[in-house]
Structures are given as structure tokens and as C-alpha cells.
C-alpha positions in Angstrom: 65.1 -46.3 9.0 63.3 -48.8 6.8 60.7 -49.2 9.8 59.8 -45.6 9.4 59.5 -45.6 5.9 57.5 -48.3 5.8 54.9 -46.1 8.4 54.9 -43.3 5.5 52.8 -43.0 1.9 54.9 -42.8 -1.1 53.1 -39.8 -1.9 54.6 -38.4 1.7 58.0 -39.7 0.9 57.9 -37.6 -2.6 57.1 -34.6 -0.8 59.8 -35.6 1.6 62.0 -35.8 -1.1 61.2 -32.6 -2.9 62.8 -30.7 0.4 65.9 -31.1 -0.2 66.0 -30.0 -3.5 68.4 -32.8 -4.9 66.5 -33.8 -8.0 63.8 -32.1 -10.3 60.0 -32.8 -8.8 59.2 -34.7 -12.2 61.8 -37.2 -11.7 62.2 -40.2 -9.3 58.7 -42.3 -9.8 58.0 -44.7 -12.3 55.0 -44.2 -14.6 51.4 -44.5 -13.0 50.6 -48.1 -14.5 52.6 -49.6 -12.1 51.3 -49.4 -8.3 51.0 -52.4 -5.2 48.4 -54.5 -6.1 47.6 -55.5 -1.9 47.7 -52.2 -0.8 46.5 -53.6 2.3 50.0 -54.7 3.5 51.4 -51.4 3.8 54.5 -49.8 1.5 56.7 -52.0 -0.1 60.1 -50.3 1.4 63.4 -52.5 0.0 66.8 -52.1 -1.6 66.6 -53.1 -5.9 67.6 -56.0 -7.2 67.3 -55.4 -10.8 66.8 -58.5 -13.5 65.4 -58.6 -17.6 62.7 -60.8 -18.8 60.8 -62.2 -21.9 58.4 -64.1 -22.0 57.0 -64.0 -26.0 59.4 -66.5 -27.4 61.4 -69.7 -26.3 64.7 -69.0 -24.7 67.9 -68.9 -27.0 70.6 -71.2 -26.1 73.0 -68.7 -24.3 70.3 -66.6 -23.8 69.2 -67.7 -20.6 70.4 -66.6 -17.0 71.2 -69.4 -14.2 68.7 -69.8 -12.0 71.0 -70.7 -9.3 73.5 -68.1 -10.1 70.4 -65.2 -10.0 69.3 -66.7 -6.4 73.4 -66.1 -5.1 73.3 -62.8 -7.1 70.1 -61.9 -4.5 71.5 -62.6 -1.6 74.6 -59.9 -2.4 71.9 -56.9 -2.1 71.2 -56.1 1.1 67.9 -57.0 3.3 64.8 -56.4 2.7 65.4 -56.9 -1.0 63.0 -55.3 -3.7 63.1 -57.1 -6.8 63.1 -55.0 -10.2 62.0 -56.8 -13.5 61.7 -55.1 -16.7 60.1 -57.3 -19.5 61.7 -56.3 -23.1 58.2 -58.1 -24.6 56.3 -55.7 -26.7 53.6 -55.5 -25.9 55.3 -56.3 -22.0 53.4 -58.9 -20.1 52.8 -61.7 -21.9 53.8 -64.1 -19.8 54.2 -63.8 -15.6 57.2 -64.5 -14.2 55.4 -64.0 -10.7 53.2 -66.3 -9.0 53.0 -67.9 -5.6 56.4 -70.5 -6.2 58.7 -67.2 -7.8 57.1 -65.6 -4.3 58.0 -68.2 -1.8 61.4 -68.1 -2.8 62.3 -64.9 -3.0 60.2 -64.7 0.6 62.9 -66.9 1.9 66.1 -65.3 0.0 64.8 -62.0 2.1 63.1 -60.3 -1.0 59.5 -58.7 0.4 58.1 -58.4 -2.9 58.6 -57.5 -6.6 58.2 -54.1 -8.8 57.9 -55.1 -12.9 56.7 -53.7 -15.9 55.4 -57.3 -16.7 52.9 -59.4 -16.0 52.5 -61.7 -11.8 49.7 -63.9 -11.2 48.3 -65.9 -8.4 47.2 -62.8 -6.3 45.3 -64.9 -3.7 48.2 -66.9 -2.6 50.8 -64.3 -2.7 48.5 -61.8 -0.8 48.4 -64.4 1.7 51.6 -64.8 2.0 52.4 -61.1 2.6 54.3 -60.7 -0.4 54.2 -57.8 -1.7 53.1 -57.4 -5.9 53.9 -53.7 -7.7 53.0 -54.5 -11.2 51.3 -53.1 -14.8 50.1 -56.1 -16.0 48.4 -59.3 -14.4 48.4 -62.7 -16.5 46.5 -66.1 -16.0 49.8 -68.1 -18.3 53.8 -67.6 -17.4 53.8 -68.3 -21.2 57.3 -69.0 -22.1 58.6 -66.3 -19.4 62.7 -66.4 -18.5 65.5 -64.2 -17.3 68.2 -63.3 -19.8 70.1 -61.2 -17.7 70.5 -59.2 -14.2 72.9 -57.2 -11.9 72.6 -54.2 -13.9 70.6 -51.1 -14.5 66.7 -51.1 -15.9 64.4 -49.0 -16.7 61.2 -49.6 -15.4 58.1 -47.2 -15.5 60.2 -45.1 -17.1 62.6 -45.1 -14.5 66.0 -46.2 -14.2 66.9 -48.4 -11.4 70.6 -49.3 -10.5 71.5 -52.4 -7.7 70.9 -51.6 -4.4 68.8 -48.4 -4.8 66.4 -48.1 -2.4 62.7 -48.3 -3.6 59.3 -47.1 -2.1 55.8 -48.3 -3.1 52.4 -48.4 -2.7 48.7 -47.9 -4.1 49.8 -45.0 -5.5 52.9 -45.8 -7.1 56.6 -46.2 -7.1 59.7 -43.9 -6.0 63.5 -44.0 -5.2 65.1 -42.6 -2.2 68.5 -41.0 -2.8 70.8 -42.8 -0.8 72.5 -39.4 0.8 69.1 -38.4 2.0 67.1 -41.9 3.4 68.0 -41.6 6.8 66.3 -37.6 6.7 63.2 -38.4 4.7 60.7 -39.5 7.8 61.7 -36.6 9.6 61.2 -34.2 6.6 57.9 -35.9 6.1 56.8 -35.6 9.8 57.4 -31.7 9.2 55.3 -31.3 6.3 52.4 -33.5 7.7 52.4 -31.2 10.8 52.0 -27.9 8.6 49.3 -29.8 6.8 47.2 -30.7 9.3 47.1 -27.1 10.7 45.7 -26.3 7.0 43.4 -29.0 7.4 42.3 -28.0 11.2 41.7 -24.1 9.6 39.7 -25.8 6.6 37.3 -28.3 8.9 36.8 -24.9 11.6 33.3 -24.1 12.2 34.5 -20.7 12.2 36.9 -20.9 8.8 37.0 -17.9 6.7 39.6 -17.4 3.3 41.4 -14.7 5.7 42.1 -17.2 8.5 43.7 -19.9 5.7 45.7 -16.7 4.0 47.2 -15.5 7.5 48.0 -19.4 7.9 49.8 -20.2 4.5 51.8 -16.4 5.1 53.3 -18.2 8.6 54.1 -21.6 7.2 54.6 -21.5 3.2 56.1 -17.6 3.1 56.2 -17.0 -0.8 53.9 -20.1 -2.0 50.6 -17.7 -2.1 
């Protein structure tokens, strides 16, 4: 299943979605400042494993999540993990938590890359390392950046993302999958796409006339017109 998805746009695997009418159309995607950064790689396709940040101040004593405890946390979610970090700075992204060290180790705990309303850094290295970066900010300092908590749900994008929820992305943006649907959404998508390239073949026809299109859309969107 996640090979598929990872063949598919995420603006595919919204209209996918949207056919099995399980959730309002205007809910699902974070907000359009966050997007993959290498779109080159291909959709970041993973399972969530949510965490906090700040990075404007010091840490608190108390205040500050175990490092080793996050990394055992990780490996409870399954593979290929999809790390979700919202930053409670304001203004977010003051710091980045994300560079090419934060990448190599979440590369080997079986995390393929990182969704956050903050700030990442060190594109060239991560990029190489085929890690992927969906982020709204990018930062040259980590500043005082820590974790102050994780394991539960945040809201990033204007999303809210729970553990283990399975998240899309790509140049466009970012979207969750409903779990009772995933294994359905590459097929729905390979229906759509077929019904869209016989628009398309109408549309690119030497012979194309408005009355060809509109005998079309009657056969495959009755009611849309």
C-alpha cells in the first residue's frame, strides 16, 4: 500500500479521498506554507510520529523531553515513520531542530523524513541523504531549539495530527489518509486519472469542439455540468 502511494501526487490522493465522502473537501491538509522542500524524491508517504518544540528560550528544568526516551518512543510507531513537529515559538521557526545529524538518526530509527511548522536546515546534506524535509520555515541557527513533549496530538498547518496517522506529502502540500480508507485510495485515484485523461485526450484533439467535451462530461461526471 505505501508503495502505491508513494507513486501518487498528494493532489491525486485528495481527490482520491474526496470519493468516499468521509470528511468535508476543506479538511484533511495542512495550510499551504508547509510543502517538501526536495520535491525531487517523490511523496513523503509515512505513519506520524508527533512531538512539540521551542526554540526562542533556554529549556526549563523539567521542561525538557529525554532524548533517549523520544528515540524508544519512535520506534513504537510503525515503519516508515513521518515525524510531526509543531514549534509553540511565535513567531515559529526560530531556531531548526532539523539538520543533517537530527536526519541521520531518524534515517536509521526508520523515519523517511519530517513535516514541522518550524524551521530545518542543512538542505544539501539532507537532500543527499534522501531524507525527506516538509517544512514552513528554513533557518541557518538551531538557536536554543528542544523538545518539551511528544506522543500526543498536534496541530500543524492547521491540522491536527494524532500518533500513527498516516501522512502524504509533497511539493504541493500535506494530507492525511483516513485509516478505514488507505488500502482503497490508489485504486480510487487510478479511476479518476483515467476519466481525466479522456478529458484531456478531447481537449488536445485536432478535431475538439465544446459539444464533443459536453457529450464527454454527461458520460463520465452525470450531474457536474
Amino acid at each position: 500500500m505505501i508503495d502505491a502511494l508513494r507513486k501518487i501526487s498528494s493532489p491525486s490522493i485528495a481527490n482520491g479521498i474526496e470519493t468516499f465522502k468521509i470528511r468535508p473537501r476543506n479538511v484533511g491538509q495542512m495550510s499551504s506554507e508547509i510543502k517538501c522542500l526536495f520535491p525531487e524524491l517523490g511523496p513523503l508517504v509515512g505513519y506520524a510520529v508527533p512531538c512539540v518544540i521551542r526554540a526562542e528560550h533556554e529549556p526549563l528544568q523539567g521542561h525538557r523531553s529525554s532524548t533517549f526516551e523520544w528515540w524508544d518512543y519512535v520506534q513504537t510507531i510503525p515503519a516508515p515513520r513521518v515525524v510531526v513537529v509543531h514549534d509553540i515559538d511565535e513567531p515559529r521557526g526560530q531556531g531548526a531542530q532539523w539538520g543533517e545529524v537530527q536526519a541521520n538518526i531518524h534515517k536509521a530509527l526508520g523515519c523517511v523524513g519530517v513535516v514541522t511548522d518550524g524551521s530545518v536546515r542543512d538542505l544539501d546534506e539532507v537532500k543527499a541523504l534522501g531524507f525527506q524535509f516538509a517544512a514552513a520555515h528554513v533557518s541557518v541557527s538551531h538557536a536554543y531549539v528542544h523538545m518539551v513533549d511528544f506522543g500526543l496530538p498536534v496541530k500543524v498547518g492547521g491540522l491536527w495530527v494524532k500518533p500513527g496517522e498516516l501522512i502524504h506529502a509533497d511539493q504541493h502540500g500535506v494530507v492525511s489518509i483516513p485509516k478505514e480508507i488507505a488500502g482503497q485510495v490508489a485504486e480510487a485515484v487510478a479511476k479518476i486519472e483515467a476519466d481525466e485523461r479522456k478529458i484531456i485526450g478531447v481537449c488536445q484533439s485536432r478535431d475538439f469542439t465544446a459539444e464533443k467535451l459536453k457529450d464527454l462530461y454527461k458520460q463520465i461526471r452525470p450531474g457536474t455540468y
